[in-house]
VEXDREN-2710 file (C-alpha; in Angstrom, 1 decimal):
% VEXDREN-2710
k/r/px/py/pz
1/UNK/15.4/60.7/22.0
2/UNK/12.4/59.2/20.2
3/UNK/11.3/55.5/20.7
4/UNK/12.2/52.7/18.4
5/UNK/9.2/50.3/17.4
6/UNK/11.7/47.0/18.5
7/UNK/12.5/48.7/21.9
8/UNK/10.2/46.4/24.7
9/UNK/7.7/48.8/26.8
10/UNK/9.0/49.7/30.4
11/UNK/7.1/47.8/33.3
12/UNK/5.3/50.7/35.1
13/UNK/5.3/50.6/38.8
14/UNK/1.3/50.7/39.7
15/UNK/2.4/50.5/43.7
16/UNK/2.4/48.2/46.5
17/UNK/2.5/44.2/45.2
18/UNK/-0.3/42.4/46.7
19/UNK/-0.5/38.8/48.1
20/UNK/-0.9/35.8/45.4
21/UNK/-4.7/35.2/47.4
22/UNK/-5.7/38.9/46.4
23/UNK/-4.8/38.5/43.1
24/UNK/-6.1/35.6/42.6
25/UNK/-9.5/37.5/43.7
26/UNK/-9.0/39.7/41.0
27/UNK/-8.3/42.7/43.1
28/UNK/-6.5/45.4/42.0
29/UNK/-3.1/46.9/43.5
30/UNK/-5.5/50.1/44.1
31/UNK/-7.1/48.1/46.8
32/UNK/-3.8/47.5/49.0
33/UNK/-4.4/50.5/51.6
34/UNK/-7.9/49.4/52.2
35/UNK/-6.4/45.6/52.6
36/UNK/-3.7/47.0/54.9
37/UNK/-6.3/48.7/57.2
38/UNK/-8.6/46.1/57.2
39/UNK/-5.8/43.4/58.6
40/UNK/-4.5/46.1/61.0
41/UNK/-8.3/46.2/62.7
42/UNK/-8.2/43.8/66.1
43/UNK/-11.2/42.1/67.2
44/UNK/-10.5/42.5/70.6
45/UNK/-10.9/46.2/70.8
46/UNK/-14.1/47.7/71.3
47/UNK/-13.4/50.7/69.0
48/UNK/-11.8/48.6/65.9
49/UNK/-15.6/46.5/66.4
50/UNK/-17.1/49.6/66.0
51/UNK/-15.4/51.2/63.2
52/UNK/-15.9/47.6/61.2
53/UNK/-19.5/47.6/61.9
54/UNK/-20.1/51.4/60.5
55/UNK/-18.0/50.6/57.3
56/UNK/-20.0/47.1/57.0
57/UNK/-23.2/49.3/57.4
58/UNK/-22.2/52.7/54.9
59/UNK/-21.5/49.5/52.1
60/UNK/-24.8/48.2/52.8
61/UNK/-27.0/51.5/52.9
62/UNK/-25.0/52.2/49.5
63/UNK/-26.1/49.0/47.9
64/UNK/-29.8/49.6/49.3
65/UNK/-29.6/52.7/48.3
66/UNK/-28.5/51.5/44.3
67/UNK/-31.5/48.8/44.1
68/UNK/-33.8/51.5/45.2
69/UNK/-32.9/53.7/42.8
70/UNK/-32.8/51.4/40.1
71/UNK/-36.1/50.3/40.6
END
């Protein structure tokens, strides 16, 4: 069956819909796992401290690690 040029295009699924805040951030539907995490950490557990601190530091060292190279 082949495509007629008046036929509208499909909506493609791209995956989970995120919150009218996040879009209006301009992120993308790609970022919804990391979102999902992210609100799933608790600041009253040690270990969910912990694991927010090392990803807050690995951005960091990347970003260092981009100016230094650029320069």
């Amino acid at each position: 069956m082949t495509k007629r040029e008046d036929e509208p295009e499909q909506p493609v699924d791209v995956g989970p819909k995120l919150p009218p805040d996040a879009e209006r951030m301009g992120l993308r539907p790609e970022t919804a796992p990391g979102l999902d995490f992210a609100n799933s950490l608790r600041s009253d557990r040690r270990s969910h401290r912990v694991i927010a601190w090392v990803g807050l530091l690995l951005i960091a060292a990347m970003i260092v690690l981009l100016v230094v190279q650029l320069f």
